[in-house]
N, CA, C and O atoms as CSV, one atom per row, in Angstrom:
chain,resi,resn,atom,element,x,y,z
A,1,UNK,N,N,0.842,-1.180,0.000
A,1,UNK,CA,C,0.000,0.000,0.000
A,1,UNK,C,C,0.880,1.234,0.000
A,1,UNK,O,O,1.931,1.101,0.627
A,2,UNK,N,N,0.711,2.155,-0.453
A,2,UNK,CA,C,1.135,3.542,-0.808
A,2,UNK,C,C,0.017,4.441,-0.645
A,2,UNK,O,O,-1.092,4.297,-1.161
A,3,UNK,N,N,0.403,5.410,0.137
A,3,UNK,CA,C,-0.561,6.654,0.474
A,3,UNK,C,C,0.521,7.831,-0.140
A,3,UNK,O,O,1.746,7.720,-0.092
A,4,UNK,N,N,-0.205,8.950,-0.713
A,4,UNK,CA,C,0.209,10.162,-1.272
A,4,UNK,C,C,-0.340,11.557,-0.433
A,4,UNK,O,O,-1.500,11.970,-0.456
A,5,UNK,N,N,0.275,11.885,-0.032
A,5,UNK,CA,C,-0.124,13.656,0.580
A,5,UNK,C,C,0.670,14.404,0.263
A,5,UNK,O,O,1.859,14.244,0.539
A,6,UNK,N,N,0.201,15.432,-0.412
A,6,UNK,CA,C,0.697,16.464,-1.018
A,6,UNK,C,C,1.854,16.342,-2.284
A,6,UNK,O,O,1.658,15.825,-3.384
A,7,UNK,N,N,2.669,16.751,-1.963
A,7,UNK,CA,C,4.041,15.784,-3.383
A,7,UNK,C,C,4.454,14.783,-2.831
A,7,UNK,O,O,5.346,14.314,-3.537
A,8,UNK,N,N,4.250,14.014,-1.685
A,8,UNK,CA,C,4.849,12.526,-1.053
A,8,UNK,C,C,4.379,11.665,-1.252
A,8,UNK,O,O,3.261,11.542,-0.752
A,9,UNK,N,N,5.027,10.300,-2.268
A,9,UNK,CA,C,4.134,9.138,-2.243
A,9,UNK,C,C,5.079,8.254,-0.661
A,9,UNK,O,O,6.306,8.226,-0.565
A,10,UNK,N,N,4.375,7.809,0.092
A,10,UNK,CA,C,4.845,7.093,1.276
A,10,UNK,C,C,4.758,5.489,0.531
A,10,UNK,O,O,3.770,4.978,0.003
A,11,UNK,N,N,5.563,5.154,0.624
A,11,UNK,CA,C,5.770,3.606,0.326
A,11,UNK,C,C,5.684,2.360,1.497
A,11,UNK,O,O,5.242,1.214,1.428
A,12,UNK,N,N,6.342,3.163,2.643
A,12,UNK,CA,C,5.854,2.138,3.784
A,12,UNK,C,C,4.594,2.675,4.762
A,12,UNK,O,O,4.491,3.832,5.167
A,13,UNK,N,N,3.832,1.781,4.996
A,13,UNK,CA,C,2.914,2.414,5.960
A,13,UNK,C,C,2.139,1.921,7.010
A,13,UNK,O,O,1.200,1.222,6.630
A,14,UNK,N,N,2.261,2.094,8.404
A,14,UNK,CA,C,2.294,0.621,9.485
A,14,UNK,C,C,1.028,1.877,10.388
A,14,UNK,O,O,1.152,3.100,10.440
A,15,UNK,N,N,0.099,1.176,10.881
A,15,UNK,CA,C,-0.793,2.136,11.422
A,15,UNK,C,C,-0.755,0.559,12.808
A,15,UNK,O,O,-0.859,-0.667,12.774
A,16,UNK,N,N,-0.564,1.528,13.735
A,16,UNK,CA,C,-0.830,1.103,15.215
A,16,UNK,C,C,-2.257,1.513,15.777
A,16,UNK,O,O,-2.574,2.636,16.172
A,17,UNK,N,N,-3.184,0.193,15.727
A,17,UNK,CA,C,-4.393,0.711,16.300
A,17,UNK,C,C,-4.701,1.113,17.796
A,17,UNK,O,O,-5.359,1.993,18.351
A,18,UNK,N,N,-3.906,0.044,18.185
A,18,UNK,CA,C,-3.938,0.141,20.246
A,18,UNK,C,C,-3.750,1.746,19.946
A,18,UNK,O,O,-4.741,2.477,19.960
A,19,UNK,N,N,-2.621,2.192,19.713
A,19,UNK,CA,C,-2.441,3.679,19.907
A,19,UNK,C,C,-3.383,4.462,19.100
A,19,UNK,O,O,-3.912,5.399,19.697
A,20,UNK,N,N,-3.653,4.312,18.076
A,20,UNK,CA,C,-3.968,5.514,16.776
A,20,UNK,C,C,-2.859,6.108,16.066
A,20,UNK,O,O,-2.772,7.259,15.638
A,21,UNK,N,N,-2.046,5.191,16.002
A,21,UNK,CA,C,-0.651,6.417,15.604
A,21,UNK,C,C,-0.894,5.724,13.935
A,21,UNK,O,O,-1.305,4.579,13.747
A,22,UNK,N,N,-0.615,6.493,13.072
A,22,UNK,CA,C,-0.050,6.244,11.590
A,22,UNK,C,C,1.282,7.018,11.309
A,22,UNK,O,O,1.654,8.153,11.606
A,23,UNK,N,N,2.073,5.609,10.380
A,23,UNK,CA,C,3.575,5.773,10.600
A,23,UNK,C,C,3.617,5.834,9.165
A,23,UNK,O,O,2.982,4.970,8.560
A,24,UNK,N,N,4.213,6.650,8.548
A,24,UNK,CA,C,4.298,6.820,7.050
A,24,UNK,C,C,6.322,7.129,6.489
A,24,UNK,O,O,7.109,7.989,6.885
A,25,UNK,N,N,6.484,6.164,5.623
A,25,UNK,CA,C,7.677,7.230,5.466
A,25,UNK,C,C,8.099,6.608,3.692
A,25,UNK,O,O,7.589,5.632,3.143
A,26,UNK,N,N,8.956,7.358,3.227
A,26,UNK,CA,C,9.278,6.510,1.968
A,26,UNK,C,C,10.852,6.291,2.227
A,26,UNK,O,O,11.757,7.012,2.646
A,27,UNK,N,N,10.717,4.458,1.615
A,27,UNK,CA,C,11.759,4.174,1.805
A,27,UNK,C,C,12.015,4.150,3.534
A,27,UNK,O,O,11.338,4.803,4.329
A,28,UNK,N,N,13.407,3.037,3.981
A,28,UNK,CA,C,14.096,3.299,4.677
A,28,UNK,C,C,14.010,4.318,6.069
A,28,UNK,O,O,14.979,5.054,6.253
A,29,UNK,N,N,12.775,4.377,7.130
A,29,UNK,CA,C,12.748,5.626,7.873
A,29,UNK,C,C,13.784,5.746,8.973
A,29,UNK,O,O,13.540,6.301,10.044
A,30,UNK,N,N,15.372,5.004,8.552
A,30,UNK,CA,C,16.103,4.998,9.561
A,30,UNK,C,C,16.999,5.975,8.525
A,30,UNK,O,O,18.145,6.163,8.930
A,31,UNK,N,N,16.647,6.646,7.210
A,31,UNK,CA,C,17.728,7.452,6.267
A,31,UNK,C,C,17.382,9.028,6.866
A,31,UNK,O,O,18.034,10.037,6.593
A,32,UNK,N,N,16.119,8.954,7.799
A,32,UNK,CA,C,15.839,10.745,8.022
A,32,UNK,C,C,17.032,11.371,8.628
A,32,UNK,O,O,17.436,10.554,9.455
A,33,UNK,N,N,17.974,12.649,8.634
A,33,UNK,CA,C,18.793,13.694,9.101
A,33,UNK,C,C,17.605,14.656,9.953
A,33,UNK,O,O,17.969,14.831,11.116
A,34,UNK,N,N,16.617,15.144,9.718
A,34,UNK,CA,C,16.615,15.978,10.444
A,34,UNK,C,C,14.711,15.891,10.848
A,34,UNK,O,O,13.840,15.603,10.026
A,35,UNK,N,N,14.506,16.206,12.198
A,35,UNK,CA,C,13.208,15.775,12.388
A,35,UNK,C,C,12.923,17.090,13.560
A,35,UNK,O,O,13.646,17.645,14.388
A,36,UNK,N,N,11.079,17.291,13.026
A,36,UNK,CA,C,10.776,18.577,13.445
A,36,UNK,C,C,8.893,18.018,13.746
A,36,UNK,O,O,8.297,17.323,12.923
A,37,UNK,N,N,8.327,18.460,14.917
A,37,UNK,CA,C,7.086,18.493,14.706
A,37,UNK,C,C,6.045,19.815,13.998
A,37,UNK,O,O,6.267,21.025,13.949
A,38,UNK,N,N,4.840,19.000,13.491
A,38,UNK,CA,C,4.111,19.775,13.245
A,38,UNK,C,C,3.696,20.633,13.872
A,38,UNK,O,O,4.295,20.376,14.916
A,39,UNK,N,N,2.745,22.060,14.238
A,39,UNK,CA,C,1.934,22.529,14.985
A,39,UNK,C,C,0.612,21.392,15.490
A,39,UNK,O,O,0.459,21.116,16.680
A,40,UNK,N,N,-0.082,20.936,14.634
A,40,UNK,CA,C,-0.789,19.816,14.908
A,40,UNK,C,C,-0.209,18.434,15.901
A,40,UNK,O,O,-0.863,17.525,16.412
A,41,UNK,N,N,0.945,18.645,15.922
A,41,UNK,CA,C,1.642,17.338,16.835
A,41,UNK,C,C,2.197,16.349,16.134
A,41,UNK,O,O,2.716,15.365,16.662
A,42,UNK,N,N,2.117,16.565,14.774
A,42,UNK,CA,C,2.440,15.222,14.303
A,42,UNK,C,C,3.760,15.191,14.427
A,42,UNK,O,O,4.125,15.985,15.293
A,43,UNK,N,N,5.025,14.349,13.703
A,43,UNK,CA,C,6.374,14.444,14.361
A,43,UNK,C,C,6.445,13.766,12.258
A,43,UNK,O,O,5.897,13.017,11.448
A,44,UNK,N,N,7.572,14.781,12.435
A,44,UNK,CA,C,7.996,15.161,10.277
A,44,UNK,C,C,9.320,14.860,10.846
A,44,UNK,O,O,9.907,15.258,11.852
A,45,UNK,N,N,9.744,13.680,9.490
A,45,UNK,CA,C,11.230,13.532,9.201
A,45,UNK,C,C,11.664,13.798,7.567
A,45,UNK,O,O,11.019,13.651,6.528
A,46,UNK,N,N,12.879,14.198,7.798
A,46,UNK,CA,C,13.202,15.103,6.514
A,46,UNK,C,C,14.866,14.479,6.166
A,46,UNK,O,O,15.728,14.362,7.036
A,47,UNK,N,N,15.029,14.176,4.904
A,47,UNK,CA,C,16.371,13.958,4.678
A,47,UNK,C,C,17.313,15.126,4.502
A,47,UNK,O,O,17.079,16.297,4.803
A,48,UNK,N,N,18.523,14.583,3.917
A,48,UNK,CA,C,19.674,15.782,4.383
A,48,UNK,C,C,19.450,16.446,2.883
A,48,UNK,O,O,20.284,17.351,2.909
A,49,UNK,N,N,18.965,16.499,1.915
A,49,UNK,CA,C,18.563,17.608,1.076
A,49,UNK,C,C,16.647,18.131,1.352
A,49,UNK,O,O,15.813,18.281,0.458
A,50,UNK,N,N,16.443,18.295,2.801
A,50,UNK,CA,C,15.115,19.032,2.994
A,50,UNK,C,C,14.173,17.994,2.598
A,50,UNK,O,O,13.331,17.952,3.494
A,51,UNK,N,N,13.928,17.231,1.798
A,51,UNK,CA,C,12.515,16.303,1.925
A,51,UNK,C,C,11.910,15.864,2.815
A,51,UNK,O,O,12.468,15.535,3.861
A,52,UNK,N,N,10.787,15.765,2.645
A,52,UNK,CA,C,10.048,14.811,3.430
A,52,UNK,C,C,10.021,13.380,3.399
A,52,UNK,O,O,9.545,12.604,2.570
A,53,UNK,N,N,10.384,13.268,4.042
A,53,UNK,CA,C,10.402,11.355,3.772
A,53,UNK,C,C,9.301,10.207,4.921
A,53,UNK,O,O,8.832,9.076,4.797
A,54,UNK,N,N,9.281,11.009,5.731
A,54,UNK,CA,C,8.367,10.392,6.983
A,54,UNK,C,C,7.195,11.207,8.106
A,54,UNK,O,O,7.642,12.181,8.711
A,55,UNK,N,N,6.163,10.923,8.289
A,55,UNK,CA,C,5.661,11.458,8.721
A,55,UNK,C,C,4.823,10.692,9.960
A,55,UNK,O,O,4.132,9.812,9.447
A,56,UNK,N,N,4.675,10.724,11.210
A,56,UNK,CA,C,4.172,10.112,12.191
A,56,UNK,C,C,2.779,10.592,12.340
A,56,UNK,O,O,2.762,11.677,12.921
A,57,UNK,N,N,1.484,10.109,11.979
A,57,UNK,CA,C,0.277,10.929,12.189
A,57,UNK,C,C,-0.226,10.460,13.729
A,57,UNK,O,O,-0.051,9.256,13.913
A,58,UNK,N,N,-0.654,10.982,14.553
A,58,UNK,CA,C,-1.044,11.362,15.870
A,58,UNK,C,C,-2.446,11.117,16.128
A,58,UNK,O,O,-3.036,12.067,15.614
A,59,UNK,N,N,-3.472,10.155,16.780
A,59,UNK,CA,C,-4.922,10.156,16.131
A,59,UNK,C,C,-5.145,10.046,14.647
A,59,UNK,O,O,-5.368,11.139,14.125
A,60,UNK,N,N,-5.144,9.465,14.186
A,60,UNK,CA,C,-5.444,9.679,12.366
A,60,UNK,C,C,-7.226,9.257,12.668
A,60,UNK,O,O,-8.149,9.900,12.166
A,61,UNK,N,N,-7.365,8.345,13.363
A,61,UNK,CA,C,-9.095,7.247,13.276
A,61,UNK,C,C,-9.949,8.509,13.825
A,61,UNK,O,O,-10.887,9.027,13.219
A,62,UNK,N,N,-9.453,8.900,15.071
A,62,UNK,CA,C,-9.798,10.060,15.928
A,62,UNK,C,C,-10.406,11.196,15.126
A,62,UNK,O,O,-11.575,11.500,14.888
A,63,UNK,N,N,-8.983,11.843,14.710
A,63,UNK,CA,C,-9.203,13.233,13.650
A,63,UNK,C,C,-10.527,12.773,12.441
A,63,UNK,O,O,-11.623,13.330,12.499
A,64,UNK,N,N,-10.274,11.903,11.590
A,64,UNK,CA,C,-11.423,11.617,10.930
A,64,UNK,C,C,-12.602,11.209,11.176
A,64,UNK,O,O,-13.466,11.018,10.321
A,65,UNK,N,N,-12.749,11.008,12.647
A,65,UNK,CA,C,-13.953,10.444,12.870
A,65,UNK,C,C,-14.838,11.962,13.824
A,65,UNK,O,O,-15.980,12.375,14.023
A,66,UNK,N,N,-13.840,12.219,14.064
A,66,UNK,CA,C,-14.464,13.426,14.756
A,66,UNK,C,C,-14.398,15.027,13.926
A,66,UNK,O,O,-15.312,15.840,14.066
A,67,UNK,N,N,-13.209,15.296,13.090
A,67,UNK,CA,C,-13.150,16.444,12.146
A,67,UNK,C,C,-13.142,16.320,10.975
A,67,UNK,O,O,-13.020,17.339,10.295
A,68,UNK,N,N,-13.302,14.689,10.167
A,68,UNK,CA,C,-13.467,14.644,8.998
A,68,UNK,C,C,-12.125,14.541,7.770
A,68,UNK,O,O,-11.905,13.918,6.731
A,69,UNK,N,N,-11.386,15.635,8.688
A,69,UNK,CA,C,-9.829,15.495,7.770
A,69,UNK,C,C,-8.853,15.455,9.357
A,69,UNK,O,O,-9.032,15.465,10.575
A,70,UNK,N,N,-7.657,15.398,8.245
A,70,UNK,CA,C,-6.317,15.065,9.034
A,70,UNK,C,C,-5.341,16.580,8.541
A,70,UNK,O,O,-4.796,16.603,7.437
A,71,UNK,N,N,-5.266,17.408,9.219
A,71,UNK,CA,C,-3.990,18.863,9.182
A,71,UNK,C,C,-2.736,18.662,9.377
A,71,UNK,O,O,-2.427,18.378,10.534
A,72,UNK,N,N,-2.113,18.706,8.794
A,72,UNK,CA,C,-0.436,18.627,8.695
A,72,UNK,C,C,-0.017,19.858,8.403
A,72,UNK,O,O,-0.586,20.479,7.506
A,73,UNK,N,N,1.009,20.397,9.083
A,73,UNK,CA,C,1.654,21.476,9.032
A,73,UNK,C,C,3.050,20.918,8.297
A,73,UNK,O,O,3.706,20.138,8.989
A,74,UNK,N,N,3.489,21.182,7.186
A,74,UNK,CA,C,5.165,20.551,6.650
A,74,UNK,C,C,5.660,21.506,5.733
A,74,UNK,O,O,5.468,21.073,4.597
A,75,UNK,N,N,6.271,22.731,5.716
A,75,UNK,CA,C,5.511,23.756,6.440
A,75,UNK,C,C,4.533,24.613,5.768
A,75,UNK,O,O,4.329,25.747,6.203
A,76,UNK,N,N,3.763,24.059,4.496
A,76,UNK,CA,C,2.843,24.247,4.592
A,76,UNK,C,C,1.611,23.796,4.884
A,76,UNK,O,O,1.681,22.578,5.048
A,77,UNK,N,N,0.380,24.246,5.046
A,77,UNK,CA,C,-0.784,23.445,5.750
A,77,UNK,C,C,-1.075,22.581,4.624
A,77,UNK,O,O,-0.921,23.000,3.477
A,78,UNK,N,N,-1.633,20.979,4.952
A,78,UNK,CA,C,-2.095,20.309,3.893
A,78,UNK,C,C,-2.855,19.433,4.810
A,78,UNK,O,O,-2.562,18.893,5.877
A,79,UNK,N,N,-4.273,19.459,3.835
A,79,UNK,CA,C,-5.390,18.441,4.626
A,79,UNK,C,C,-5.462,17.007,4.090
A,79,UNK,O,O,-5.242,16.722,2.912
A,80,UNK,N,N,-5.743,16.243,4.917
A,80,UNK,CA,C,-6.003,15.056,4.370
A,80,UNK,C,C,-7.104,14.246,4.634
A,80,UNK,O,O,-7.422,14.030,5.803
A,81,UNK,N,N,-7.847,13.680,3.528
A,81,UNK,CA,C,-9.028,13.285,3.634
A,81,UNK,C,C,-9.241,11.727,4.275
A,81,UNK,O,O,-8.205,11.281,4.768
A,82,UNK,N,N,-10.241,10.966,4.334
A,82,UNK,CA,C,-10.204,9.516,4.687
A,82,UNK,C,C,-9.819,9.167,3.476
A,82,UNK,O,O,-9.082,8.188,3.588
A,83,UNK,N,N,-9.977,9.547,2.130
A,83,UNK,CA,C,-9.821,8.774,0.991
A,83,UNK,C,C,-8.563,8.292,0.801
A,83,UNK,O,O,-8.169,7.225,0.330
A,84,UNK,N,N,-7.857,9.471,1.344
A,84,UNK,CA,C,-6.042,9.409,1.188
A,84,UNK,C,C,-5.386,8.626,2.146
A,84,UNK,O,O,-4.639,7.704,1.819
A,85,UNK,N,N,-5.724,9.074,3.847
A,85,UNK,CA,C,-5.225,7.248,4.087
A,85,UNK,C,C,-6.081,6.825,4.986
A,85,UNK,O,O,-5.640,6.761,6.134
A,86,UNK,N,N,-7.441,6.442,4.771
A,86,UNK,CA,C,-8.828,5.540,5.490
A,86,UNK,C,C,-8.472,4.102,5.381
A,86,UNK,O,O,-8.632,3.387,6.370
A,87,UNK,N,N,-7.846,3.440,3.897
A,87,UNK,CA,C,-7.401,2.313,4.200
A,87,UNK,C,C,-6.229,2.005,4.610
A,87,UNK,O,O,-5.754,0.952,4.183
A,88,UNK,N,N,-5.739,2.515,5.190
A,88,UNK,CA,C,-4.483,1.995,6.354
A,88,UNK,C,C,-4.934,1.805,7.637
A,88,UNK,O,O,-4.298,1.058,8.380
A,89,UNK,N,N,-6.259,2.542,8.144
A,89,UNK,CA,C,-6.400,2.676,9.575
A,89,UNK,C,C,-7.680,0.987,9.412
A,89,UNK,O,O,-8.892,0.922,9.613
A,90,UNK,N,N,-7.065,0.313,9.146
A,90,UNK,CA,C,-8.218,-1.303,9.311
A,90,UNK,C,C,-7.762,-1.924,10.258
A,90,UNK,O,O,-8.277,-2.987,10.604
């Protein structure tokens, strides 16, 4: 499975239900250099030329079940719908 947000296609993608956490990254998420959270909480990893490569979502089942989308701050704002990653959270 592959989920896409914004210009990122995520290639790996492991969603922890006990918690709610969704773990996204492309490629390898032990290659990130530099890691920063969102305003929203989520926790962004970035390689050593600025990409995004990983992204930790915080509540993902939560946020959609209660606000419909998912807000990521990276650093710009980008929403995400259930369509984009509803089937990871099974």
């Amino acid at each position: 499975m592959t989920i896409r947000i914004a210009n990122t296609t995520f290639d790996r993608v492991n969603y922890d239900a006990d918690a709610d956490v969704l773990y996204l990254s492309v490629g390898d998420p032990d290659g990130a250099a530099n890691f920063d959270e969102s305003s929203e909480g989520h926790h962004l990893r970035f390689d050593d030329r600025g990409q995004l490569v990983g992204v930790t979502i915080v509540r993902p089942r939560w946020l959609l079940d209660h606000e419909g989308q998912i807000t990521i701050t990276i650093p710009e704002r980008i929403t995400v719908g259930a369509d984009a990653v509803g089937a990871a959270l099974v």
